[in-house]
C-alpha positions in Angstrom: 14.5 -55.6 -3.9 13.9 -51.8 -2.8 17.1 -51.9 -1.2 18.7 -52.8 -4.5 17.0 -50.5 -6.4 18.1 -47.6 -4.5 21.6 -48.8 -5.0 21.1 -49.0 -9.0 19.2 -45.8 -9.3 22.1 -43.9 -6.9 24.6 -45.1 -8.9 22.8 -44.4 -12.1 22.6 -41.0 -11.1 26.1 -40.7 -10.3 26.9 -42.0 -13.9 24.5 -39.4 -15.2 25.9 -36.2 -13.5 29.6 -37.4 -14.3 29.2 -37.9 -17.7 26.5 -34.5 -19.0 29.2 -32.4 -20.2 32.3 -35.3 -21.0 32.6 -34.1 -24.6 32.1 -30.5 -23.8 34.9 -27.3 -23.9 34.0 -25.7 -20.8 35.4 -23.4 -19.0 34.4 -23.9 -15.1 34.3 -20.8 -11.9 33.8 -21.5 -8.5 32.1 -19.9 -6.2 30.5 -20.1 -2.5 27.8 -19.3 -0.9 27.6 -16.1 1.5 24.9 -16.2 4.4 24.0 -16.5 7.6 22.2 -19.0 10.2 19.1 -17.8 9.0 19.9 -17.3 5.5 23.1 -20.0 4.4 22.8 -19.7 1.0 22.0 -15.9 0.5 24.5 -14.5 -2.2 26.9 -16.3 -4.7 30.0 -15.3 -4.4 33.4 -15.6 -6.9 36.8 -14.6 -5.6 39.0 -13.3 -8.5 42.2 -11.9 -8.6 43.3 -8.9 -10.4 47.1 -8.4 -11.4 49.3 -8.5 -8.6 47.0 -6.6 -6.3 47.5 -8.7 -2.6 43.6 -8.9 -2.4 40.6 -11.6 -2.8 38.2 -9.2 -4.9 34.9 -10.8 -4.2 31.5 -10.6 -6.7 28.2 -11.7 -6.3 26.6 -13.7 -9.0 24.0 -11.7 -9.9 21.5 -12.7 -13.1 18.9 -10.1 -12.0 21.5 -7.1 -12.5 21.8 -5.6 -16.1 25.6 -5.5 -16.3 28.7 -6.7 -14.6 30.1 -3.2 -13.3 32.7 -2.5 -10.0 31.3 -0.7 -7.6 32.8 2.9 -8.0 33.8 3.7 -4.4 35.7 0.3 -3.3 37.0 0.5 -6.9 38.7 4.4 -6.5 39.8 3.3 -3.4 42.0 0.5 -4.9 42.9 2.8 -7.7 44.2 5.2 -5.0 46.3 2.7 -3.1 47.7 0.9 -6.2 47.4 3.2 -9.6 48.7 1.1 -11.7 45.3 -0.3 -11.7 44.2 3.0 -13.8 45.9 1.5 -16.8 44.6 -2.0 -16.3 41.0 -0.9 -16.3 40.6 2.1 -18.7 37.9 4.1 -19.2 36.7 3.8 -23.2 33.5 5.7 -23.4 32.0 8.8 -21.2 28.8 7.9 -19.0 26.0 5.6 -20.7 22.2 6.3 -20.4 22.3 3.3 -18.2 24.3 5.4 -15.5 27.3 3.3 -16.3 31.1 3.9 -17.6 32.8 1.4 -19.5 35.9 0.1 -18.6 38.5 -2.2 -21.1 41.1 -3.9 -18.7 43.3 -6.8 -19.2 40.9 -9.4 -17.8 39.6 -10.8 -14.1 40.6 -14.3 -13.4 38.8 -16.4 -11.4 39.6 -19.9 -10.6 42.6 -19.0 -12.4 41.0 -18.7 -15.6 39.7 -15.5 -17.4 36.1 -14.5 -17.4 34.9 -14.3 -21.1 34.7 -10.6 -21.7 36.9 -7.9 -20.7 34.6 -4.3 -21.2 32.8 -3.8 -17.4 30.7 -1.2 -16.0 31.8 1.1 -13.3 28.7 2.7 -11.5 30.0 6.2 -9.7 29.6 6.8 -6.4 28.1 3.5 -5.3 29.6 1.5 -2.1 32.2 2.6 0.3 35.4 4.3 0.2 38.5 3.1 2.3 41.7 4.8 2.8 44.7 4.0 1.9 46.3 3.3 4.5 43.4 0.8 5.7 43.7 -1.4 2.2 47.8 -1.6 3.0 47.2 -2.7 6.4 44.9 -5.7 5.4 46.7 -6.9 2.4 45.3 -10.9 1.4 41.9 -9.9 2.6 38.7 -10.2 1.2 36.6 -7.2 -0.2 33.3 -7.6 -2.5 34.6 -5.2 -5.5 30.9 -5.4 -7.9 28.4 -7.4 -9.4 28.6 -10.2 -12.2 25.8 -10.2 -14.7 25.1 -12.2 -17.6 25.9 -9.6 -19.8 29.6 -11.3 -19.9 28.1 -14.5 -20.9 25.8 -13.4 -23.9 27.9 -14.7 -26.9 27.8 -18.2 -25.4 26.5 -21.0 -23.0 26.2 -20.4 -19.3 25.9 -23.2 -16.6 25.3 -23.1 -13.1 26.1 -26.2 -11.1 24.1 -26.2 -8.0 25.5 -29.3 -6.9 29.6 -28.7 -7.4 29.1 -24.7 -6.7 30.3 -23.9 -10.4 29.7 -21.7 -13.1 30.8 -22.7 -16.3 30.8 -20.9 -19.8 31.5 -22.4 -23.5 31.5 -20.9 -26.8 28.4 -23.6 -27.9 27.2 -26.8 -26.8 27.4 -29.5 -29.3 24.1 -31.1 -30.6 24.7 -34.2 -29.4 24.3 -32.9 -25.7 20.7 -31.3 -26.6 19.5 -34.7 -27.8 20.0 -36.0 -24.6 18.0 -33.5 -22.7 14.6 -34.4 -20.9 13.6 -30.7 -19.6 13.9 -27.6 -21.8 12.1 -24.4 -22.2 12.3 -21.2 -24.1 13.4 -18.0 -23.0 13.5 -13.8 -23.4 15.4 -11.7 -22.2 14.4 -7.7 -20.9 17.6 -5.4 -20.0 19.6 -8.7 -19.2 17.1 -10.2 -17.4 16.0 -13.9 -18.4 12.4 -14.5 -18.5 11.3 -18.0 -18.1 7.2 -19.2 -17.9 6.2 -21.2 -15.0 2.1 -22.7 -14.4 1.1 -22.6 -12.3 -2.7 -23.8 -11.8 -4.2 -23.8 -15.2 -2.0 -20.5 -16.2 1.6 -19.6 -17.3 3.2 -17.1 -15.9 6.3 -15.3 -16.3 9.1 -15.2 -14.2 12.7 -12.9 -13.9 15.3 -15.9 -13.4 16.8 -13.9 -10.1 19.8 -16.0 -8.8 20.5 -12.7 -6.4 17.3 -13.3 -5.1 18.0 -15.9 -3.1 15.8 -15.4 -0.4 12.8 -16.3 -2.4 11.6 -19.3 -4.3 9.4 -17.1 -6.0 8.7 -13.4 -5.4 6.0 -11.1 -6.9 4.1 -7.4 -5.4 0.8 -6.9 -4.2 -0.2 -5.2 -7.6 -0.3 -8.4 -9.2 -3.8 -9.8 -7.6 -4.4 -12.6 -9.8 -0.9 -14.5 -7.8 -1.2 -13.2 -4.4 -4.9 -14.3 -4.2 -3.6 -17.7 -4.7 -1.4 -17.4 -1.5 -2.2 -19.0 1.9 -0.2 -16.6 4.5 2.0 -18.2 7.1 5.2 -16.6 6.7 7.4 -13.1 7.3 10.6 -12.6 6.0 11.0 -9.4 7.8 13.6 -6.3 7.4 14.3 -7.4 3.7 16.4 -4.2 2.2 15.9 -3.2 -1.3 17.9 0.0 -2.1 18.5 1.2 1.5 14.9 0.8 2.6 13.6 -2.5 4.9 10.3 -4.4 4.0 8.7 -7.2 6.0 7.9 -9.2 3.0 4.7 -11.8 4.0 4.3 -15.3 1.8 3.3 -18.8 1.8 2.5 -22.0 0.2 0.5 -22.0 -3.0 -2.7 -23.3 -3.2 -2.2 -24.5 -6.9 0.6 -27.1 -8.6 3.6 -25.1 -10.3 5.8 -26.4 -12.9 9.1 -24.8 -14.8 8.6 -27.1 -17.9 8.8 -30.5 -16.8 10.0 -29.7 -13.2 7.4 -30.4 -10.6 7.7 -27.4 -8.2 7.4 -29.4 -5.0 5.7 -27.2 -2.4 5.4 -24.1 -4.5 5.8 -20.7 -2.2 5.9 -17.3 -2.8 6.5 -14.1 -1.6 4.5 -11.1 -1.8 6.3 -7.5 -1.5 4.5 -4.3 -0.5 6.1 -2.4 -2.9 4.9 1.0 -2.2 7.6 2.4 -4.2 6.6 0.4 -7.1 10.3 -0.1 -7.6 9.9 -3.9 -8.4 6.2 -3.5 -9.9 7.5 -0.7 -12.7 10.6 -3.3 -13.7 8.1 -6.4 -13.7 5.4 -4.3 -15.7 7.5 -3.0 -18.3 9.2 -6.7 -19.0 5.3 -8.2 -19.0 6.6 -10.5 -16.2 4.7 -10.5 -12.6 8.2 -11.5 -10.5 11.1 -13.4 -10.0 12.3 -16.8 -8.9 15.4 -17.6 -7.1 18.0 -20.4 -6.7 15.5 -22.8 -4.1 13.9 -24.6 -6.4 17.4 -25.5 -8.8 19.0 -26.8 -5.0 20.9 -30.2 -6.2 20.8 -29.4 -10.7 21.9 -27.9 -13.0 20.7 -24.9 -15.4 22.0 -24.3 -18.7 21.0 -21.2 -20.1 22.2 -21.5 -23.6 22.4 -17.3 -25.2 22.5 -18.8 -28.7 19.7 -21.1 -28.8 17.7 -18.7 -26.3 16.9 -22.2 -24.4 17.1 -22.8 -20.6 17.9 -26.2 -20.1 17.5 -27.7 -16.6 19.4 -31.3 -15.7 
């Protein structure tokens, strides 16, 4: 009988996941994961391809960064070896009190389809610069060219797919899908940052939804007390780099249930960060949030983080 079970519930399951967006227009983006031993699942990673350029530009997924922007280094260097690109991305406005420039180009395809917004930032002087003559010698290679925020997604619906590695955007879901959903929460947004609340104990907290964070389930700074109290120690992730300087970054299980609506956090650990900058602290005081969560805890679902509704759905 338990064998049997297993066999409905399986293929239940399968029917479930095959069918959750069968009436939906949506447009789908791969990506893959870039690690190490240590660290497999560390950054997520789309390859696009831009114009006839022989090159796999590469950008990490990024929903803690506050735009989508090319980093402005490995971007003059392609601009140097191929110029044409100068007229396919064109500058529109001077610097913006964000320390970005805004570029209107003719779109980035990934997956061979277009990514929903064409106006990018470009951050001067950030990354490295390669000559010429080293980008025409490794023609059909890889390079990481900038960041993807959700600031491309913000007129519409966007989906991660943790279990087919697949980003997907629409314009709007239709009702019928949000009748069928079992675990949905509100959310804000700070500088486009999602905020989500997650319990933990008897008290919510709030959270930056961090999917470049990957290295932490959940992440917070010794400044907020009332969370790293609740931590029992048994873990260093050690030489983690934020903004050219390395932290060893102690954490551990805690000593309370967690929930994200009606996901059980099975588990639940965090990660406390010195901080002595206050570089994270200063972001997570101004957004009234007390850290971040990463991708561990979404491992085998789906998130739906509908812009229109301001609803994050999880399947």
């Amino acid at each position: 009988m338990k064998l049997v079970l297993s066999i409905i519930l399986i293929i239940s399951s399968n029917v479930i996941f095959g069918q959750e967006f069968k009436n939906e227009n949506i447009k789908w983006f791969d990506y893959y994961w870039d690690g190490d031993s240590t660290h497999p699942k560390d950054a997520m990673i789309l390859k696009s391809k831009i114009d006839t350029v022989n090159f796999d530009f590469c950008w990490q997924f990024d929903t803690g960064s506050p735009r989508t922007f090319v980093y402005g280094n490995v971007w003059n260097s392609f601009t140097n070896a191929f110029p044409f690109l100068k007229e396919k991305f064109f500058v529109i406005d001077s610097l913006k009190n964000d320390g970005f420039i805004n570029l209107k180009n003719d779109g980035v395809y990934v997956s061979g389809k277009r990514l929903p917004k064409n106006i990018i930032g470009y951050l001067p002087d950030y990354g490295n610069f390669f000559e010429k003559d080293i980008i025409l010698d490794n023609l059909g290679a890889s390079i990481i060219l900038g960041t993807i925020g959700i600031d491309i997604f913000r007129n519409g619906v966007l989906i991660i797919d943790f279990r087919k590695n697949q980003i997907g955007y629409t314009d709007k879901l239709s009702q019928e899908f949000y009748t069928k959903q079992q675990n949905t929460v509100d959310f804000t947004l700070y500088q486009n940052r999602i905020i989500i609340p997650i319990k933990i104990g008897n008290e919510v907290f709030y959270f930056f939804y961090d999917s470049g964070a990957s290295l932490f389930p959940l992440k917070t700074t010794s400044t907020f007390s009332n969370l790293s109290k609740l931590v029992n120690y048994s873990d260093t992730l050690y030489n983690i780099t934020t903004w050219g300087k390395s932290y060893n970054v102690p954490g551990g299980n805690i000593n309370s249930a967690a929930s994200l609506g009606k996901l059980k956090i099975k588990n639940p650990k965090i990660y406390v960060h010195p901080d002595p900058e206050l570089y994270h602290t200063k972001i997570f005081e101004e957004a009234n949030t007390c850290g971040l969560i990463g991708n561990a805890y979404f491992e085998n679902k789906i998130i739906i983080i509908d812009f229109t509704k301001m609803k994050f759905t999880i399947l």
